[in-house]
Residue, then its C-alpha position, 0 to 999 in steps of 0.5 A: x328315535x328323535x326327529x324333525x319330519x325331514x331327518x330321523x337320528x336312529x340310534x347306531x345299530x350292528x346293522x349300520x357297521x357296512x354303512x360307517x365302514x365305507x362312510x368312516x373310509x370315504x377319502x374326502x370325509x377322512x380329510x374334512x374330519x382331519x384324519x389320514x389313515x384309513x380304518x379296518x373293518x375290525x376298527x369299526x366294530x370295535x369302536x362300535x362295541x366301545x360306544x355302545x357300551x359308554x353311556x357317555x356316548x350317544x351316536x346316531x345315523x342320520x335318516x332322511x324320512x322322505x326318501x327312507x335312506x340313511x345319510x351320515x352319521x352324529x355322535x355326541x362324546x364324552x357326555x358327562x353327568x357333572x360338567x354336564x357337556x359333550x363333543x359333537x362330530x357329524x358327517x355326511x356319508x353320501x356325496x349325493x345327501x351333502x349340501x342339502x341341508x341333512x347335517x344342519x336339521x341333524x344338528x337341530x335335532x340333536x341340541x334339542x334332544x341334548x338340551x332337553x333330555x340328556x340336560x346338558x349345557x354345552x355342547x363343543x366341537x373341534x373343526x379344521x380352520x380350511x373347512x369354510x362350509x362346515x365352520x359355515x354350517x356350525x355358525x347357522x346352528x347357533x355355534x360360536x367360535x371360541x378359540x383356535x387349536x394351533x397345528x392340531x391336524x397333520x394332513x397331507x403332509x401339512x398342519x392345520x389349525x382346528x376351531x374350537x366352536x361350541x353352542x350353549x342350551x339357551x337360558x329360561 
């Protein structure tokens, strides 16, 4: 378990797949993440099995410690032993935990665990442009823009373009 007092990043278990089943197909989530289809329960399990099986791939469900409730959920993808990289996604699964700060402290645990232990030296991430709040959050937690993916989302019948933003291990 990696945590800071606040938040606790557990890693995913079988037990979580109710949880990332309604989060995965929570309507204002899908749209944030850029996708538009709904997921089956099957989906969810197997993309469960995939992960737990890649060792480039280490996901988390985030854990708020003083109300003992889970609040979303932090991946980090394609992690690679060579470039020494990896894709981040997070989401807030609760309407009731967003914006109180969860995702930014989940953040923070995660670089630091990614930076220090797994030794990696970057870590990216794609973001729709219309997400001002979370293009917002990434900034806070020491993300910077690096370019920009041209209609890269089809989401309500419209394309949206997608931020390339990504957070360096500090140097010394």
């Amino acid at each position: 378990m990696l945590n800071n007092g606040r938040v606790a990043l557990i890693p995913f278990a079988r037990r979580h797949l109710p949880l990332l089943y309604g989060w995965l197909n929570d309507v204002e989530l899908r749209a944030a993440m850029g996708e538009v289809t709904a997921l089956t329960e099957l989906q969810v399990e197997q993309y469960f099995d995939r992960a737990s099986r890649d060792p480039g791939h280490a996901a988390f469900i985030i854990y708020e410690a003083a109300a003992r409730v889970e609040v979303g959920f932090i991946t980090l993808k394609d992690i690679g032993p060579v470039h020494r990289r990896g894709e981040l996604s997070i989401a807030i699964g609760r309407p009731d935990k967003r914006r109180q700060g969860f995702a930014a402290d989940a953040i923070q645990v995660l670089c630091h665990h990614a930076f220090g232990n797994l030794g990696l030296e970057r870590i990216w991430l794609t973001v729709r442009t219309d997400n001002v709040g979370a293009i917002a959050l990434y900034r806070r937690c020491g993300f910077v823009e690096e370019g920009t993916l041209q209609r890269f989302f089809f989401c309500g019948n419209r394309w949206v373009d997608a931020l390339i933003m990504a957070r360096l291990k500090p140097k010394g």
